[in-house]
C-alpha positions as CSV (number, residue, x, y, z in Angstrom):
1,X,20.5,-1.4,17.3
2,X,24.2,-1.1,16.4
3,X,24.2,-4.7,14.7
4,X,20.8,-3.5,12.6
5,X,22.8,-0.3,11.5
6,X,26.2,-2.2,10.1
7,X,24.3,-4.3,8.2
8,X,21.8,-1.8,6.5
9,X,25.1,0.1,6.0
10,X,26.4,-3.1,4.4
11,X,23.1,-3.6,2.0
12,X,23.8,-0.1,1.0
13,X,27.0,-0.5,0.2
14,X,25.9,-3.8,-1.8
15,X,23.4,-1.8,-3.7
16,X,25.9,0.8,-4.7
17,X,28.7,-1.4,-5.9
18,X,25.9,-3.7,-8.0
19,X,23.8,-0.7,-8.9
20,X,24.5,-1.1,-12.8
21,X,23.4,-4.8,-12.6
22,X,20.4,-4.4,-10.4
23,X,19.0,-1.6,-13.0
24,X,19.0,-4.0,-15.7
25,X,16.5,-6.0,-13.4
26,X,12.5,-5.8,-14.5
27,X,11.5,-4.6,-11.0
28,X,8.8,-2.0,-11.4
29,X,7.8,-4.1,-14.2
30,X,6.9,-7.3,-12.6
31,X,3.2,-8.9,-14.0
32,X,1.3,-7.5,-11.2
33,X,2.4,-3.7,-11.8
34,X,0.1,-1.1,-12.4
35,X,0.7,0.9,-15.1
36,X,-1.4,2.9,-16.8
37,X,-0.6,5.9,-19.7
38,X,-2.7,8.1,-21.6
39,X,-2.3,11.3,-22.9
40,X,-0.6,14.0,-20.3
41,X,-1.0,11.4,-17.6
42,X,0.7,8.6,-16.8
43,X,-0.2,6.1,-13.6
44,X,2.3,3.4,-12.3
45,X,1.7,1.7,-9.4
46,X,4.3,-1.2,-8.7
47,X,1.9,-3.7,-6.6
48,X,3.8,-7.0,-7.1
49,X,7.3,-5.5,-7.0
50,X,6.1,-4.2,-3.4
51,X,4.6,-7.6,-2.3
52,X,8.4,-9.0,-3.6
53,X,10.3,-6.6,-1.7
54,X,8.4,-6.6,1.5
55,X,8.4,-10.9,1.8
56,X,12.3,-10.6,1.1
57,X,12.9,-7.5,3.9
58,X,10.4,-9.8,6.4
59,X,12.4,-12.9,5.8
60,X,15.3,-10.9,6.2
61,X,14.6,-9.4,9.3
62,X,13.3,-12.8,11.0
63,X,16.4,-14.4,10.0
64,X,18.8,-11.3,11.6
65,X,16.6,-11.0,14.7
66,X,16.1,-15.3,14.9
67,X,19.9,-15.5,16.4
């Protein structure tokens, strides 16, 4: 548990330090995103950026807990 905590604590980190570079990214706005706008209502729904995320986190967490 305490290794799992440093290294979220680490990502965070990461993400705050690269946070103006990882905005200019297109996530939410991967093909695959559901987006949808009309007047007075907008939907997004960001499918494909979730399918992205979650493969990277798995393989992330099989390689951590592998050792």
């Amino acid at each position: 548990m305490q290794r799992l905590l440093i290294v979220f604590g680490l990502l965070l980190v990461a993400v705050g330090l690269l946070w103006s570079w990882l905005a200019k990214l297109p996530w939410g706005r991967l093909p695959g995103d559901i987006s949808i706008e009309r007047e007075g209502f907008s939907f997004h729904f960001p499918l494909m950026t979730s399918l992205v995320v979650s493969v990277v986190v798995s393989l992330l967490m099989w390689w951590f807990w592998r050792k």
